[in-house]
C-alpha positions in Angstrom: 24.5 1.8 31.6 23.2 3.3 28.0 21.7 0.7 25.9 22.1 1.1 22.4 18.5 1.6 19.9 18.3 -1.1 17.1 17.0 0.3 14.3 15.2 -1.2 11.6 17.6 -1.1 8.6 16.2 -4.4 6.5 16.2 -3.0 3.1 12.6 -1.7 1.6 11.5 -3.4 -1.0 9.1 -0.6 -2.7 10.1 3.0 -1.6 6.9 4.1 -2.6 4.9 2.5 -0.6 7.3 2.4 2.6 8.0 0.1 5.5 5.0 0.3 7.5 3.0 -1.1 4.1 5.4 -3.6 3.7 4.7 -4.6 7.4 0.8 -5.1 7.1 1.2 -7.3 3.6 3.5 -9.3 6.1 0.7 -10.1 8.7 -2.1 -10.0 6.4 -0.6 -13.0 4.8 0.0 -14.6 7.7 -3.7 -14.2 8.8 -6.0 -17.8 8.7 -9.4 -15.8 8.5 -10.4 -15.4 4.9 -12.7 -12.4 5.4 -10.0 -10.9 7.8 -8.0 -11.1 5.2 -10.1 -9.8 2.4 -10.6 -6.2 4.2 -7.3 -6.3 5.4 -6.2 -6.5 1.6 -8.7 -4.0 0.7 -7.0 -1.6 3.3 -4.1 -2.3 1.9 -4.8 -1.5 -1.7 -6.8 1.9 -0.4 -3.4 2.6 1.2 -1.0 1.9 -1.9 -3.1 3.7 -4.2 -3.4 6.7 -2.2 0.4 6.8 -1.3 1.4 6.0 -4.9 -1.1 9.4 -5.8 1.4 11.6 -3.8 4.6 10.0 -4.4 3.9 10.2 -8.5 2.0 13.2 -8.6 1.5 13.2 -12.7 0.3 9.7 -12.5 -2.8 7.3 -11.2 -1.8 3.9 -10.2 -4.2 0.8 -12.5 -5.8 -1.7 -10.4 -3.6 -4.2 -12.4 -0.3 -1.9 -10.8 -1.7 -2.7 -7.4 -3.1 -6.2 -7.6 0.4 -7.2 -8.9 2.5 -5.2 -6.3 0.2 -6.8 -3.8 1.2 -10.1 -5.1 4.9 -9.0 -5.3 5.1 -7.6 -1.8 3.2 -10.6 -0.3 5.4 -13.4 -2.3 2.1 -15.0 -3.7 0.2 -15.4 -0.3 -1.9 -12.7 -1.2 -4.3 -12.2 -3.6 -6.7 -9.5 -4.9 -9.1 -11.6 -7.5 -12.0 -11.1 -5.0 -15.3 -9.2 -6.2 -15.5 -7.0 -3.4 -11.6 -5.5 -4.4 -13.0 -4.5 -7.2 -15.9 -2.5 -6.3 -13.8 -0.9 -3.4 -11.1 0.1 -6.1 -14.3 1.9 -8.1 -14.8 4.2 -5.5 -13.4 7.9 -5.6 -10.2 8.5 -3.4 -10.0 12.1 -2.7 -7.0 13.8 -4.7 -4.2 15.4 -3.5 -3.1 19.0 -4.2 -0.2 19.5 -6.2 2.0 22.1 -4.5 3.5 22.5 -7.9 3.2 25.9 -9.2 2.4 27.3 -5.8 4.6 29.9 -4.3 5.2 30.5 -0.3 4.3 33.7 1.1 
């Protein structure tokens, strides 16, 4: 007998950053251990930034775009106002080329 998949199909909240990102704001929120939490959030924020570089190419996603998408995603349980989020977010995240203006051979 064939059993049928289930698929995921809950509705994504930001396209942008996809399900999977979605998913770890879910359990870092849910997670008792504050410093646990803190590089999990961290993570997360590396993560955002980097996939909001190569979904808006022409762009760079603030800190402030982050830390309040963070908040959005995590309805409030999660929170970025933590000294060490900020000196992660000063660090350099390597770009991504642009394929723009590049032609296949």
């Amino acid at each position: 007998m064939e059993e049928i998949l289930k698929y995921n199909s809950s509705p994504i909240r930001m396209r942008n950053y996809g399900r999977i990102l979605q998913e770890m704001i879910a359990v870092a929120a849910t997670e008792q251990d504050e410093a646990t939490r803190k590089k999990m959030t961290i993570f997360i924020a590396r993560s955002m930034r980097c996939k909001n570089m190569a979904w808006n190419k022409d762009q760079e996603a603030g800190m402030a775009r982050i830390k309040q998408d963070i908040l959005t995603l995590s309805e409030g349980r999660l929170s970025c106002d933590f000294p060490e989020f900020e000196a992660e977010y000063q660090r350099n995240v390597p770009n991504i080329p642009s394929q723009q203006g590049k032609k296949k051979k």
